[in-house]
C-alpha positions, 0 to 999 in steps of 0.5 A: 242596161242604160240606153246610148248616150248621144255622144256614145262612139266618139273619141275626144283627144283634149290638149287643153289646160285651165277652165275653158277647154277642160269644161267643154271636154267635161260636157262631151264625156257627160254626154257619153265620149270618151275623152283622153286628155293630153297632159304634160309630164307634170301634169297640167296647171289646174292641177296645182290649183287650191283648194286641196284635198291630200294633195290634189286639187278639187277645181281639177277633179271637177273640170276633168270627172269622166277623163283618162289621162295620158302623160306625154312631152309634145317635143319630143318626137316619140312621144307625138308619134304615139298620138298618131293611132289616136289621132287616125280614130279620134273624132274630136281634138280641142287645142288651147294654145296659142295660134301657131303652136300646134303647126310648130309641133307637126300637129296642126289642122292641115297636118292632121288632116291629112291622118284623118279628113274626118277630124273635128279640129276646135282651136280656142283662144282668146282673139282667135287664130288670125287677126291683129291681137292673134298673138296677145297674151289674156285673160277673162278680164282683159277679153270681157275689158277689150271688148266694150263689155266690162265698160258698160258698168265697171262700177264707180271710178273710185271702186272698180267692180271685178265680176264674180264670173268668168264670162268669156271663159266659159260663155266666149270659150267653153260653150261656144266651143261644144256648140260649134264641135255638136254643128260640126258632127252634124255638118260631118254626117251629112258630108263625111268631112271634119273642119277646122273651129277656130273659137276665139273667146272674145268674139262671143262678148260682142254677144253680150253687148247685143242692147248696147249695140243695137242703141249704138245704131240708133242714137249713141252708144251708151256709157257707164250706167247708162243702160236700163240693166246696167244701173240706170232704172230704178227697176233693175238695181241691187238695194242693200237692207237693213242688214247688210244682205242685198235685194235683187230687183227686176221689176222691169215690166210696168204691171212687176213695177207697181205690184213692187212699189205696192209692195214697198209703200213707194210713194206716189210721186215716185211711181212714175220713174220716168220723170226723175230716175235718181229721185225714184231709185234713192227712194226705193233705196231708203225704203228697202234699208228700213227693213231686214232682208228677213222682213222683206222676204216674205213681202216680195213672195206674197207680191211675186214681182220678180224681187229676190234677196241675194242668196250665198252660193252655199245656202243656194246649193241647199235650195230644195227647189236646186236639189230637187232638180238634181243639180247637185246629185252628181258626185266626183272623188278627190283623194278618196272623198267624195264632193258635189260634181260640177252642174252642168247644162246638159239635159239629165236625159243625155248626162252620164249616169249617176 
């Protein structure tokens, strides 16, 4: 028999939709709760999302793996009154609506406070559930935009680059969400009261900006390109090879540096990037496209000085180093067929079963 998983006994009830909520629920039941997720009739609008598998949508199978479902119109005031057996029990409710709205359906923390002083009640929301822009619409871009982060390097002023990730989604909304509901289980075993997280998505982007923020206090703050790792060394930038595939380099400390401009043939006069950054990183640049990412692979290997060739997600996901660390062991069915579960940073000690 498998041991208790940490989170085994508790309940979640899960009212959110998209990526940031259902993700942190997805933890909690990798963790071992039991999660019982809200949608309306319809369901949800992840749902409808693509790719498909007979009618079913794959990113909705691998945000929700492990939940049940239950189907009710909040309006509608039989349909609430069936929650308030779950809600007298539940441990956890996560909401992702805009501020107001749950108080608005008779079902917001200090309703609910009142069924069960117990409750761990976590509100995510883009600017959080007070303030200025409480009310304003949003999406990852326009919080990671409204927050100094996406202007420390947007790209050039003629080809803007879109990040590949959703930072604010899952780093300001997602994580942030599971960290404070874990502090606040342990906050209720020592007081025997729940509390109300208010999660605002934005607020975690200042985070990120911890280098920027801390020049800012001391000098000025940076603009556009600025910043060591945000394109202004030499040694933290992107080269792109002969073929067209893309060299990582973070040689950012001195003894990494000079085992990769050995590695490279770097000329001397360049070593020193100090002097003339611009003229050091054109250098490098032209020294890296005379060769094919296959001729530099080994070269940065042998050297070990923190340089990689830019991997496509589906070769990485075959990565033997990847696969035998099980990230991809876990399954989930969509339709009948079963695909690779969503990797999550949960130690496989405490992850459900496979």
């Amino acid at each position: 028999m498998n041991k208790a998983q940490p989170l085994s006994g508790l309940l979640v009830l899960d009212f959110t939709t998209l990526l940031p909520g259902p993700l942190a629920s997805l933890m909690l039941a990798e963790a071992g709760a039991e999660v019982i997720k809200i949608e309306r009739p319809g369901g949800e609008d992840m749902r409808h999302f693509a790719p498909m598998m007979d009618g079913e949508s794959v990113p909705f199978a691998m945000l929700n793996r492990g939940k049940q479902v239950l189907t009710l119109d909040l309006k509608s005031e039989a349909d609430r009154s069936t929650l308030l057996p779950l809600i007298e029990r539940a441990d956890i409710l996560i909401e992702q609506f805009r501020p107001g709205v749950m108080a608005r359906l008779g079902l917001g923390h200090d309703d609910l406070r009142a069924l069960n002083p117990r409750l761990i009640y976590c509100s995510i929301s883009g600017y959080g559930q007070t303030g200025p822009r409480a009310d304003e619409a949003g999406h990852d871009i326009n919080y990671i935009g409204t927050t100094g982060v996406l202007d420390l390097q947007p790209g050039p002023l003629e080809r803007p680059v879109l990040p590949p990730v959703l930072v604010a989604d899952i780093a300001g909304g997602s994580f942030p969400a599971v960290i404070n509901i874990l502090l606040a289980l342990r906050s209720r075993d020592q007081s025997g009261q729940g509390c109300d997280l208010d999660i605002a998505m934005t607020d975690a982007m200042f985070t990120f900006a911890w280098y920027a923020m801390a020049l800012g206090a001391v000098a000025k703050f940076p603009k556009s390109g600025e910043m060591w790792l945000a394109g202004a060394s030499p040694r933290y930038r992107l080269y792109p090879a002969k073929d067209g595939k893309i060299v990582a380099c973070g040689a950012i400390e001195q003894k990494f540096w000079e085992m990769f401009a050995k590695a490279v043939g770097l000329a001397a006069e360049f070593v020193d990037d100090t002097r003339i950054p611009a003229a050091t990183r054109d250098e490098v640049a032209k020294l890296i496209a005379a060769k094919t990412s296959d001729e530099w692979r080994p070269v940065f290997a042998a050297a070990d000085c923190c340089v990689t060739i830019v991997t496509p997600l589906e070769e990485a996901m075959r990565d033997p180093h990847f696969v035998g660390r099980g990230l991809f062991a876990h399954k989930v069915d969509v339709a009948g067929s079963s695909v690779t579960a969503l990797p999550l940073p949960i130690a496989p000690a405490f992850r459900k079963p496979l």
